[in-house]
C-alpha positions in Angstrom: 22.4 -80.2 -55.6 26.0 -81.2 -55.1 27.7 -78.3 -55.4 25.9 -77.4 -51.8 27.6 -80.1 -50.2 30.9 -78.1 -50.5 29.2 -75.7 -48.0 28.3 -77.7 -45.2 29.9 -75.5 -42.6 26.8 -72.9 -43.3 24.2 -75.5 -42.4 22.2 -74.2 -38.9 19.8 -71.3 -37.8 20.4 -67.3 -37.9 19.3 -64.5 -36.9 20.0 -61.0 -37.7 18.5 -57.8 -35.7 18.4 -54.2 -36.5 16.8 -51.4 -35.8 16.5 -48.2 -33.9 14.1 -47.0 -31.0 10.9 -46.4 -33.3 11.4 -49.2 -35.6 12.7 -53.1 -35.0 13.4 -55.5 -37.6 14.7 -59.0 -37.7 15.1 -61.1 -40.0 16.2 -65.2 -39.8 17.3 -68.3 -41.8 17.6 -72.0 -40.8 19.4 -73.9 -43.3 19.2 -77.8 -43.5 21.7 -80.0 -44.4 19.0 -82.1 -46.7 18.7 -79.0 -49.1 15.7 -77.2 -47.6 15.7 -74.2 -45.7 13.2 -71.7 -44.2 13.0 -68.0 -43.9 11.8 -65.3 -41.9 11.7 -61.4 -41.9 9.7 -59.1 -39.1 9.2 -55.5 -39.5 7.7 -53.0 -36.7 6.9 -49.6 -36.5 4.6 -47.5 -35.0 1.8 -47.8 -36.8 2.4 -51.1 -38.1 3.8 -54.4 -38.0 4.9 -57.2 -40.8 6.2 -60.9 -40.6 7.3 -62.8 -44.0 7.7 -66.0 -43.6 8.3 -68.9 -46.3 9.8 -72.2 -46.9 11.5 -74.2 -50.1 15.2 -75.1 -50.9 18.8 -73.6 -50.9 21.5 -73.3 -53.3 25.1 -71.0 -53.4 25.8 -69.1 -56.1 29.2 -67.6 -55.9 29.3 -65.2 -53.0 25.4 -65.5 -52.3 23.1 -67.9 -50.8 19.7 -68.3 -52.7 16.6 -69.3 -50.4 13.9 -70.1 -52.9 10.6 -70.2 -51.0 7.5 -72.3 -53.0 5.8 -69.5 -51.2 6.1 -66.1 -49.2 3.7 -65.3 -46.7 3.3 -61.2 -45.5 1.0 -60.9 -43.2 0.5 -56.7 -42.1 -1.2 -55.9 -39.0 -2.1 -52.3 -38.0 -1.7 -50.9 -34.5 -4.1 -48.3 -35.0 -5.0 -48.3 -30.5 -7.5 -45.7 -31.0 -9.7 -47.2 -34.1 -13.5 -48.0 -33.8 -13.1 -50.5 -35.9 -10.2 -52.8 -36.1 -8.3 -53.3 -39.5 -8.2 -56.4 -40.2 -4.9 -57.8 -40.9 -3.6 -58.0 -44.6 -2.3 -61.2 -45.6 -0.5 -61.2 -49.2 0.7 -64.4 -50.7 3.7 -64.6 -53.4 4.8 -68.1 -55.3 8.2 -69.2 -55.9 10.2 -66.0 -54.2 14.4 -66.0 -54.5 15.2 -64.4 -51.1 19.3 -63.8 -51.6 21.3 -63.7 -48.8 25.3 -62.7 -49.1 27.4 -65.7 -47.5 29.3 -63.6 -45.3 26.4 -62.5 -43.8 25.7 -65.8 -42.7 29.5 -66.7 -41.9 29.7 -63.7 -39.4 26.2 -64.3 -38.0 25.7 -64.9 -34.7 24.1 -68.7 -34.9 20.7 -68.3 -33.0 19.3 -70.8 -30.6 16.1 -69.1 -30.4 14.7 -71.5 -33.2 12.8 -70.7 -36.7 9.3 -71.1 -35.8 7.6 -72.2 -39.7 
């Protein structure tokens, strides 16, 4: 785990948003100096929504950060308003996930205050 001491400047919390009128999406990183890190992605549209969300460790690999998450949680929900019955929400569980980020991304990211909620 040394060679992520040589990137301490990337340590801290991001967000990124995008997204048009009919569909948002975020996604966000918080990045420890102590190696671990924690992710989260959130999807909306209109007849859906979905939130990923996982935690593990972090590691640079040339021009990418590697966020490997001991598990991924995606939990869908539908926003069907007009259903008798109300879907239940699908919750799907993956082990040992490699999320890659590229390091610029991070570098020109604005650094979020908002917080990593995991």
């Amino acid at each position: 785990e040394e060679r992520n001491m040589s990137y301490p400047e990337i340590v801290g919390e991001y967000d990124w948003e995008k997204g048009g009128s009919t569909e948002k999406y975020n996604q966000g990183v918080k990045i420890n100096a102590d190696g671990t890190a924690s992710y989260r992605e959130y999807n909306e549209t209109r007849s859906e929504s979905f939130e990923r969300t996982g935690s593990g460790t972090w590691k640079v690999e040339d021009d990418v950060v590697w966020v490997h998450c001991v598990e991924l949680k995606k939990v869908t929900k539908s926003k069907d308003k007009f259903a008798i019955v109300k879907t239940p929400d699908e919750v799907k569980v993956d082990k040992n996930v490699m999320v890659d980020i590229k390091l610029a991304q991070l570098k020109n990211a604005p650094a979020s205050s908002s917080g990593l909620k995991n």
